[in-house]
C-alpha positions as CSV (number, residue, x, y, z in Angstrom):
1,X,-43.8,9.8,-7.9
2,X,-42.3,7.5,-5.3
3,X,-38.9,8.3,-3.3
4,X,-36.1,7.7,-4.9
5,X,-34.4,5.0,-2.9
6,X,-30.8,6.1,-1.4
7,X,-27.7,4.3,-2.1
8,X,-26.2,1.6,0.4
9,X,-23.0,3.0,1.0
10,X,-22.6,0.9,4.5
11,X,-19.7,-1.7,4.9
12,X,-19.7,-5.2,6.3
13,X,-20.4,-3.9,9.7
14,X,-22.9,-1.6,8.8
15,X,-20.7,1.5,8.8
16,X,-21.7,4.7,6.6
17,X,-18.0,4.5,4.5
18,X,-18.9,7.8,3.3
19,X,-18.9,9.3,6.7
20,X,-16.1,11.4,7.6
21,X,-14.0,11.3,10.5
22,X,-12.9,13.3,12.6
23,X,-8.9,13.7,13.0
24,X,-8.5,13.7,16.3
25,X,-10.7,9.9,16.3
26,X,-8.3,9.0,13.3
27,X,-5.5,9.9,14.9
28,X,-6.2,8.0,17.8
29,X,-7.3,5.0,16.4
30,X,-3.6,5.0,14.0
31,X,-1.6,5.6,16.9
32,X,-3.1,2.3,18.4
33,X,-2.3,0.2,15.0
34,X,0.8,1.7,14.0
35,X,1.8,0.7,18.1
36,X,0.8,-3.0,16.5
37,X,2.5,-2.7,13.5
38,X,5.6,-2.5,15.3
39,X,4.9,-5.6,17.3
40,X,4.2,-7.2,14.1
41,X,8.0,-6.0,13.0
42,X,9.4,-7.4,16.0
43,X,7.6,-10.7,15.5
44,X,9.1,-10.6,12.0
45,X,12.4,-10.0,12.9
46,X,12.5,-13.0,15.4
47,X,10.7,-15.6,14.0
48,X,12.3,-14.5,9.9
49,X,9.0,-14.4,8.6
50,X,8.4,-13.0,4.6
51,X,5.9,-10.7,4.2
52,X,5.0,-9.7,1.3
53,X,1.7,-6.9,0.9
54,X,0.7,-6.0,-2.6
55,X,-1.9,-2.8,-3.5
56,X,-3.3,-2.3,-6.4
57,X,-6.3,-0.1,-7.6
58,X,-7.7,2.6,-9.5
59,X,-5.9,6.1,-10.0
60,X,-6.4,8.3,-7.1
61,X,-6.9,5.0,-4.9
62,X,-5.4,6.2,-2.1
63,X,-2.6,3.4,-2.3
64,X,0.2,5.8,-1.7
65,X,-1.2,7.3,1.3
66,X,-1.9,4.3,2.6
67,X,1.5,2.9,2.5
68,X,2.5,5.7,3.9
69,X,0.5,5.4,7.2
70,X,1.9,1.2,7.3
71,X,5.7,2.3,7.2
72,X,5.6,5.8,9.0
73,X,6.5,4.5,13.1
74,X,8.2,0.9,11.6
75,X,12.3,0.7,10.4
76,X,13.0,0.8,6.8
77,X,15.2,-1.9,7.2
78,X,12.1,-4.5,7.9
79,X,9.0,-2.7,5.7
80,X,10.5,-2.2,2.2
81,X,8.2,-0.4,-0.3
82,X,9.2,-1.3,-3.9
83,X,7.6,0.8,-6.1
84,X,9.1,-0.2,-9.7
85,X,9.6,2.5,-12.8
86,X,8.9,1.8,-16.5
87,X,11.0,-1.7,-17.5
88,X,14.1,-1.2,-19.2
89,X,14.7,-3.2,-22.4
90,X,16.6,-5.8,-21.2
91,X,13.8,-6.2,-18.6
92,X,11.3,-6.3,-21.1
93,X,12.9,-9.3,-22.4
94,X,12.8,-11.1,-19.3
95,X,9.7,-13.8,-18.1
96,X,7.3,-10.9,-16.8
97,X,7.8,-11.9,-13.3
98,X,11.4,-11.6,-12.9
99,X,11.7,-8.3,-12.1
100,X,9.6,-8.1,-9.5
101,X,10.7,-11.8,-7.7
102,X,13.8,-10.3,-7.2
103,X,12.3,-8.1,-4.3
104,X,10.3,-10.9,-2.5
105,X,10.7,-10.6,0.6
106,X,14.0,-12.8,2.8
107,X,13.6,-13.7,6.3
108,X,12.6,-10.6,8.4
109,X,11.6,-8.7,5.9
110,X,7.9,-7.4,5.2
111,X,7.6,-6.5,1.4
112,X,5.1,-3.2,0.0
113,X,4.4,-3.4,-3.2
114,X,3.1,-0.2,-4.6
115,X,1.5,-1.4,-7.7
116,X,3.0,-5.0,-8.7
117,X,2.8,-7.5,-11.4
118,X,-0.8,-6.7,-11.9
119,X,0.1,-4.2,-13.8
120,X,-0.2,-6.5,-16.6
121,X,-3.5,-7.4,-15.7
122,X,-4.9,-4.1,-15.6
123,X,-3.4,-0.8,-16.7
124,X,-1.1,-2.4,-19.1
125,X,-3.6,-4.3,-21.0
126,X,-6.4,-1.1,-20.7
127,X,-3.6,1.6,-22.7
128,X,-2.6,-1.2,-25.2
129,X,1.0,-2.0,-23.8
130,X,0.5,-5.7,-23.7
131,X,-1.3,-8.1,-26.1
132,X,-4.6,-10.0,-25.0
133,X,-2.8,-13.2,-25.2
134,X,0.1,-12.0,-23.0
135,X,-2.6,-10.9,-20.9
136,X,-4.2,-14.1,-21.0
137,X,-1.0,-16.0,-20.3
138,X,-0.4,-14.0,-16.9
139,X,-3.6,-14.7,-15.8
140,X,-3.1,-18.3,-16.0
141,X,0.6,-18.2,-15.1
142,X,-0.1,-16.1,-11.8
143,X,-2.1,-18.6,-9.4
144,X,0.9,-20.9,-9.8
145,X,3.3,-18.7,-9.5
146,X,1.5,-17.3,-6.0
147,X,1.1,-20.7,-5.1
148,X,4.5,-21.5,-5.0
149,X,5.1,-18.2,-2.8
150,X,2.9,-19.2,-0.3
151,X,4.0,-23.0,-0.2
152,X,7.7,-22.0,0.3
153,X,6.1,-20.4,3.6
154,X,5.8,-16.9,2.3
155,X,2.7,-14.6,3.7
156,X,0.5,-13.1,0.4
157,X,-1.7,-10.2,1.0
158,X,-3.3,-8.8,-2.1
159,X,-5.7,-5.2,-1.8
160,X,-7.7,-3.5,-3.9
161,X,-8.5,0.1,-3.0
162,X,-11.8,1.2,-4.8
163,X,-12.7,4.6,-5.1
164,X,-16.2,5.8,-6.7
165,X,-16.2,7.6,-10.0
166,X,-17.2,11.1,-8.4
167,X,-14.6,10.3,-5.8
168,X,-12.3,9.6,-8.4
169,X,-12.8,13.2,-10.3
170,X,-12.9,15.3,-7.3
171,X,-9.3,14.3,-6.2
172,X,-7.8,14.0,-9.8
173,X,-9.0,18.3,-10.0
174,X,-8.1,18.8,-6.8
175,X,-4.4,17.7,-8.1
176,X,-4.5,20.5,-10.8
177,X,-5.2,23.1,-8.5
178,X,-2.8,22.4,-5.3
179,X,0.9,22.7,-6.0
180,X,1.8,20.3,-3.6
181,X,-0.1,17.6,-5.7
182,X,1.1,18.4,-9.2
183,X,3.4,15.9,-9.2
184,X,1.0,13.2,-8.6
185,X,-0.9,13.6,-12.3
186,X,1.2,12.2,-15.3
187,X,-0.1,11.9,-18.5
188,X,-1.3,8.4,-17.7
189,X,-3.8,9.7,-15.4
190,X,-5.1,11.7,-17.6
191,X,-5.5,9.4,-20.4
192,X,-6.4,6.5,-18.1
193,X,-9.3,8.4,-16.9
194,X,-12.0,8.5,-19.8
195,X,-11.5,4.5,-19.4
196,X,-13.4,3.7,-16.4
197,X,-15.5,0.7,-17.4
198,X,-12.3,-0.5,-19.4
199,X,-10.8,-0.8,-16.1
200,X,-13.4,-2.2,-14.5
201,X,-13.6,-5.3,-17.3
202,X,-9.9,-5.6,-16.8
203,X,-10.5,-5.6,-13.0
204,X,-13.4,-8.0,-13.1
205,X,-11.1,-10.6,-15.5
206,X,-8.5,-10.4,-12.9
207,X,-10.1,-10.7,-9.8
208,X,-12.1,-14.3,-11.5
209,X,-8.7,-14.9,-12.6
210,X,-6.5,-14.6,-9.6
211,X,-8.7,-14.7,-6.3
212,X,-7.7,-18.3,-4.8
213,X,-8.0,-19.9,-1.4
214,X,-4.3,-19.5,-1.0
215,X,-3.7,-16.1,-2.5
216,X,-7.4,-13.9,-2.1
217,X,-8.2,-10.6,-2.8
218,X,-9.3,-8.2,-0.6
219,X,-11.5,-5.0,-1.8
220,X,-11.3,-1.5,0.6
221,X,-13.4,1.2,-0.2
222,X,-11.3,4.3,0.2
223,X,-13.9,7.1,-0.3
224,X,-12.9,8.3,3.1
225,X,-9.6,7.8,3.0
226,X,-8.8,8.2,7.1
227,X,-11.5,5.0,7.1
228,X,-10.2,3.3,4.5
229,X,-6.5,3.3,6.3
230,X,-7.4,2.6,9.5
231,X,-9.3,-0.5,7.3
232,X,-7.2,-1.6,5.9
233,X,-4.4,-1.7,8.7
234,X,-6.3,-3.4,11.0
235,X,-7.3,-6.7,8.2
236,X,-3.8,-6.9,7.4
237,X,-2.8,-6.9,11.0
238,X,-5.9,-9.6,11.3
239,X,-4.2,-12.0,8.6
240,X,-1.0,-12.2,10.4
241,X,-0.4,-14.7,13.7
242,X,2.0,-12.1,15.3
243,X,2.1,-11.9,19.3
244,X,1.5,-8.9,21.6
245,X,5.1,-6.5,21.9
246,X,6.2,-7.1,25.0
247,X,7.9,-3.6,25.6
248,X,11.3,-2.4,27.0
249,X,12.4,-3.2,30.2
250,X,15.2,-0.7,30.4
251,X,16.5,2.3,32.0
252,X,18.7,5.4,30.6
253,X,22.5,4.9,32.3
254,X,23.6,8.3,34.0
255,X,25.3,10.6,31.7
256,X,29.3,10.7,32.3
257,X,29.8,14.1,33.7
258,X,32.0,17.2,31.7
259,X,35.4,16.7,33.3
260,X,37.5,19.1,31.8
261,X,35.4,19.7,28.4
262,X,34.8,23.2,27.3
263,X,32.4,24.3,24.6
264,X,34.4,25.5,21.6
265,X,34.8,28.7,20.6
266,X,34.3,27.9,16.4
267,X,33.0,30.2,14.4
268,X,30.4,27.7,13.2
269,X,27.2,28.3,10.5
270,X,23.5,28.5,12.1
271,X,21.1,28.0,10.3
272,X,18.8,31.1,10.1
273,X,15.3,30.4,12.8
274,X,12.5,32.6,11.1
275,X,9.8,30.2,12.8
C-alpha cells in the first residue's frame, strides 16, 4: 500500500499556514504594521481619502479578531467598524442597500465592515431569510452598485477569511466550554453549522458573481489566526498608495511650577488595590 500523500497546506509563498507562531514573532511583526496602519490614518486624514474594508466569512472566521488587531493603535474617529444588527421593519422595506450606504465612508474616514451586504448572498439565503430571486437580483445589482463606489473615488477592499472544517469545530467547542466566549455562540451558529457545503455553494455563487477587476475578492486562510492577521494587515496595507509617517518633531514644554497650590485635604473614594 503506497503513502498516503499529505495535504498542501502551504500559501502563495510557500509558507506552512498551519504552522504556529510564536507570540513574541507575532507580536513583533503587529507592532511593525499597526506603526503603518497609523501612517495610513494620517495619509487619510490629509489627503480625505474613503476607505471602505469589508469581511466576510464562515462562522468562527476570525473576522472579529481581526478587526480588532486593524483598529487597536488607530483613532476611532478615522477607522469606524459598523457592525449592523437584525433590520428593523421599516428597513426591511428599504432597497437592500440602503442601510448599509448610509455608513460609507466621507472624506478621512476608513470604513470596517464586520459582515456587510453579503449577507444576502450568503447566510441569508443558506437559513431561508431571502428568496432565490432576491438573491439573484443582488448578485446582479452588486457589481454596479460597487462600481459606482469605486468611480466616485472610493477605495473597495473585500476579504474572505476561510477556516477548515476541523478548524471550524474545534473553536465553535472551545466556545461552549470558556466563559469568556459564551457570548460569541448564538443560535445561528449553531444551526448554521450542519450547513457547510450549503455555504460553500452560496460562497462559490458569490464569489463568480461579485469578483471584478474593480471590486475583487481576496481569500485569507485563518487557520492560524496570528498568521492570518498579520496576512491580512500587510495586503490591505499593499492595496493602499499611502506614504511613510513622517513622525513628530516635538518636544514636552516645562511644566509650570506649584506656586502656592496645596494638595487638598478631601475625604475622597479610592478605589480598593487587591493587585
Amino acid at each position: 500500500m503506497g503513502k498516503k500523500k499529505k495535504k498542501n497546506n502551504q500559501g502563495a509563498d510557500g509558507q506552512d499556514e498551519r504552522k504556529k507562531m510564536r507570540r513574541k514573532d507575532y507580536e513583533a511583526e503587529m507592532e511593525v504594521l499597526q506603526g503603518e496602519l497609523v501612517a495610513l490614518q494620517e495619509w487619510v486624514k490629509s489627503t480625505g481619502a474613503r476607505i471602505c474594508i469589508v469581511f466576510e466569512g464562515r462562522d468562527t472566521a476570525g473576522k472579529g479578531g481581526t478587526i480588532k488587531r486593524i483598529v487597536e493603535r488607530v483613532s476611532p474617529r478615522v477607522f469606524r467598524v459598523v457592525a449592523l444588527p437584525t433590520p428593523t421593519e421599516r428597513e426591511k422595506s428599504q432597497m437592500y442597500l440602503q442601510r448599509y450606504m448610509a455608513h460609507f465612508p466621507a472624506a478621512g474616514e476608513v470604513v470596517i465592515f464586520d459582515r456587510s451586504w453579503y449577507n444576502r448572498a450568503g447566510v441569508e439565503p443558506v437559513m431561508g431569510f431571502c428568496t432565490p430571486e432576491q438573491t439573484k437580483r443582488f448578485l446582479d445589482m452588486t457589481p454596479m452598485v460597487e462600481k459606482a463606489m469605486v468611480d466616485s473615488g472610493m477605495i473597495l477592499l473585500k476579504y474572505w477569511l476561510e477556516v477548515s472544517a476541523d478548524e471550524q469545530t474545534r473553536r465553535l467547542e472551545s466556545r461552549m466550554d470558556d466563559p469568556r466566549k459564551t457570548w460569541k455562540l448564538s443560535p445561528m451558529d449553531l444551526k448554521s453549522y450542519s450547513r457547510w457545503y450549503d455555504y460553500s455553494r452560496a460562497r462559490d455563487a458569490m464569489f463568480e458573481a461579485t469578483d471584478t477587476a474593480w471590486a475583487p475578492w481576496y481569500v485569507a486562510h485563518n487557520d492560524v489566526k496570528k498568521r492570518g492577521r498579520l496576512n491580512v494587515i500587510s495586503h490591505l496595507l499593499s492595496q493602499i498608495p499611502y506614504e511613510p509617517y513622517p513622525g513628530l518633531d516635538v518636544e514636552l514644554p516645562k511644566r509650570q511650577k506649584a506656586g502656592d497650590y496645596r494638595e487638598p485635604t478631601l475625604a475622597v473614594r479610592h478605589i480598593p488595590t487587591p493587585f
